[in-house]
C-alpha positions as CSV (number, residue, x, y, z in Angstrom):
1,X,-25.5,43.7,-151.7
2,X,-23.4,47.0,-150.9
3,X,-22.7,49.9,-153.2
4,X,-20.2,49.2,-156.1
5,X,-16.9,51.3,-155.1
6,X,-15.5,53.9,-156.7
7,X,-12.4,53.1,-157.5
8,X,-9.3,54.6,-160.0
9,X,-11.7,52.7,-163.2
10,X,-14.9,53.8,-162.7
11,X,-13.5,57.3,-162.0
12,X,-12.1,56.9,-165.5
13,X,-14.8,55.5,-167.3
14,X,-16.6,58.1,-166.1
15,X,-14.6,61.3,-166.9
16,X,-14.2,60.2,-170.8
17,X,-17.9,59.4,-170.9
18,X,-18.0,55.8,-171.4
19,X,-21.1,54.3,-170.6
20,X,-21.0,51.3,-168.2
21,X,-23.0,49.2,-165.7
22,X,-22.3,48.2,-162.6
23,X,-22.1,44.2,-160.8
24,X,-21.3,43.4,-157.8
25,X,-20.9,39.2,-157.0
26,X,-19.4,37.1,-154.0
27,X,-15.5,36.9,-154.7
28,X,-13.9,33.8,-154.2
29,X,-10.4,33.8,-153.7
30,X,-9.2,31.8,-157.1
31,X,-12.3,31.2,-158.3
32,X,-11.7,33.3,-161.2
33,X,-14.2,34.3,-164.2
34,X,-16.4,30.7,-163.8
35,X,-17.4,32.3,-160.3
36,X,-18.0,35.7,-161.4
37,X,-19.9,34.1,-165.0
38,X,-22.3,31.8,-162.8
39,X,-22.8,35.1,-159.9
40,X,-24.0,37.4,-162.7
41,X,-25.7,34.7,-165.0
42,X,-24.1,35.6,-168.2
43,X,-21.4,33.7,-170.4
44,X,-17.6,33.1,-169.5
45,X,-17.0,34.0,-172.6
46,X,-18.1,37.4,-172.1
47,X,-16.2,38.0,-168.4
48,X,-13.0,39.4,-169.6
49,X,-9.9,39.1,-167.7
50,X,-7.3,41.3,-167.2
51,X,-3.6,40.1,-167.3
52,X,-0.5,42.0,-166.6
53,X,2.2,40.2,-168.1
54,X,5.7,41.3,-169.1
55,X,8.5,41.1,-171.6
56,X,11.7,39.8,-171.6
57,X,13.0,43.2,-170.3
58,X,10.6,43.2,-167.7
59,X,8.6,45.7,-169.3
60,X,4.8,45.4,-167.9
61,X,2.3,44.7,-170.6
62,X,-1.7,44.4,-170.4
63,X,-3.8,41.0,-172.3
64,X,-7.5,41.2,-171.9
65,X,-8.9,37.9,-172.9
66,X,-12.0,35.8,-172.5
67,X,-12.7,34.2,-169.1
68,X,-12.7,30.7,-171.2
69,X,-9.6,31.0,-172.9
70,X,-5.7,31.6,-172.0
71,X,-3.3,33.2,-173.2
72,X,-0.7,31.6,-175.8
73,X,2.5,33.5,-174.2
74,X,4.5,32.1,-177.2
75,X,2.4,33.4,-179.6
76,X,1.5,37.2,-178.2
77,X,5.5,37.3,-177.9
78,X,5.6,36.7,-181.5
79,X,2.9,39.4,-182.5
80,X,4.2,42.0,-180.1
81,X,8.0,41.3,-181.4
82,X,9.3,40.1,-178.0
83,X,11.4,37.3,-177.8
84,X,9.7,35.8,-174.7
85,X,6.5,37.2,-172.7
86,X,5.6,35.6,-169.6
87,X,2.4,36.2,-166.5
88,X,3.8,38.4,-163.6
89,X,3.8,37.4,-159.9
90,X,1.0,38.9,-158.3
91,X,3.4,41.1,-155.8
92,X,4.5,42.2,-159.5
93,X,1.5,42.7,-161.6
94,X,0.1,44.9,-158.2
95,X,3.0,47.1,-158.3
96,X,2.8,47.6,-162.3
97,X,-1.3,48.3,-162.5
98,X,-2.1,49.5,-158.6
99,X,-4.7,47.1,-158.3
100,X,-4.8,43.8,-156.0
101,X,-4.8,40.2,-158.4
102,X,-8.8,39.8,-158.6
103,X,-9.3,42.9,-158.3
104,X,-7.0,44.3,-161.9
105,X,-8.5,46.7,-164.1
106,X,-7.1,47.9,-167.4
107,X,-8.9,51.0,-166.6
108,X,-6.7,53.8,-164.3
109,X,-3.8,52.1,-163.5
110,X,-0.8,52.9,-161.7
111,X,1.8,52.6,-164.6
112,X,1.2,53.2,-168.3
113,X,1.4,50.2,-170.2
114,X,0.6,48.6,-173.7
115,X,-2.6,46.9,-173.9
116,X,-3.5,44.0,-176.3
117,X,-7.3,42.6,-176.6
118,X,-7.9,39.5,-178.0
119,X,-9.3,40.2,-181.3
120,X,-12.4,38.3,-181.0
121,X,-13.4,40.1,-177.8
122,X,-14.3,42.9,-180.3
123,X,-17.0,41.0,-182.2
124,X,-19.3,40.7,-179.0
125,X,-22.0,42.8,-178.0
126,X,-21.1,43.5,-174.3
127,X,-18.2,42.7,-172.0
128,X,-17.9,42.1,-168.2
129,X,-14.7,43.4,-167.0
130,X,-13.0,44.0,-163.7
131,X,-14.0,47.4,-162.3
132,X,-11.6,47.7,-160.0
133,X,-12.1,45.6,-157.1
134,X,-12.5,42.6,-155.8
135,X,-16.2,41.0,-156.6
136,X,-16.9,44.3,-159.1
137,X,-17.3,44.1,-162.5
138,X,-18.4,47.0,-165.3
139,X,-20.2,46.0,-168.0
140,X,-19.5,47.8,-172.0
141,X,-19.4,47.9,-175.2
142,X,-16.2,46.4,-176.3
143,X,-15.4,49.0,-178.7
144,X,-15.0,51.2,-176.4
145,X,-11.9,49.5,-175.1
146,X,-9.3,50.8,-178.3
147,X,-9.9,54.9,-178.1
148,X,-10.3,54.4,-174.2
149,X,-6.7,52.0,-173.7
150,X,-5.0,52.6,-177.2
151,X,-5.5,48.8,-177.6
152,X,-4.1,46.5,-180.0
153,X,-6.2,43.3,-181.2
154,X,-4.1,39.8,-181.1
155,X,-4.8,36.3,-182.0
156,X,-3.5,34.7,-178.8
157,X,-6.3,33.0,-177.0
158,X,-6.0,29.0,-176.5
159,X,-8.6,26.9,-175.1
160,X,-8.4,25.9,-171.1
């Protein structure tokens, strides 16, 4: 396989010294975080996705959550104190974070936006989340997602 891109993440990861590793896999247009669990041989659970939502004022807001789970929009409006929260269009969520749908990173985007983790993404020992690109995942240690994003644990994920 090629060389895993530099893109706006890895450039940040990289400047505030957060130590990652790098996997590439075959994308599949919507084949979401099964494809990229069963490419690199590791859990679902672990491949986090990255979600750009937004609020009732349509102000953009980041949810990283487990590749198994989804996200209760009801109940992340509640915990953030919005009165409704709901998944951008993908024209949308490209303009707010810079980075194509499959491809979004929480790392280095365009706009500066809030970012909430699910809470038990904290407890595991590594993550796999989207480095960028298309077919290019980082892997960390999830606590280096709060000093790196400013992130805010919820309790939001729901079972597919």
């Amino acid at each position: 396989m090629s060389k895993a891109p530099s893109t706006a993440a890895t450039r940040l990861l990289k400047a505030r010294d957060i130590a990652f590793t790098e996997h590439l896999y075959r994308y599949e247009e919507h084949g979401g975080t099964s494809v990229c669990a069963r490419e690199l041989g590791v859990a679902e659970h672990a491949v986090v996705k990255t979600l750009i939502l937004e609020d009732e004022t349509g102000k953009p807001l980041v949810v990283l959550m487990h590749g198994d789970r989804e996200v209760s929009t009801k109940a992340l409006a509640r915990q953030i104190g919005a009165k409704t929260v709901q998944i951008c269009k993908p024209e949308v969520a490209q303009k707010h974070s810079g980075y194509l749908v499959g491809g979004t990173s929480p790392f280095g985007t365009r706009k500066v936006m809030k970012v909430y983790v699910e809470a038990t993404i904290l407890g595991l020992d590594r993550i796999y989340i989207n480095g960028g690109s298309r077919g290019f995942l980082v892997g960390m240690n999830p606590q280096d997602l709060a000093p790196l994003l400013a992130s805010e644990p919820v309790t939001v994920g729901i079972t597919e």
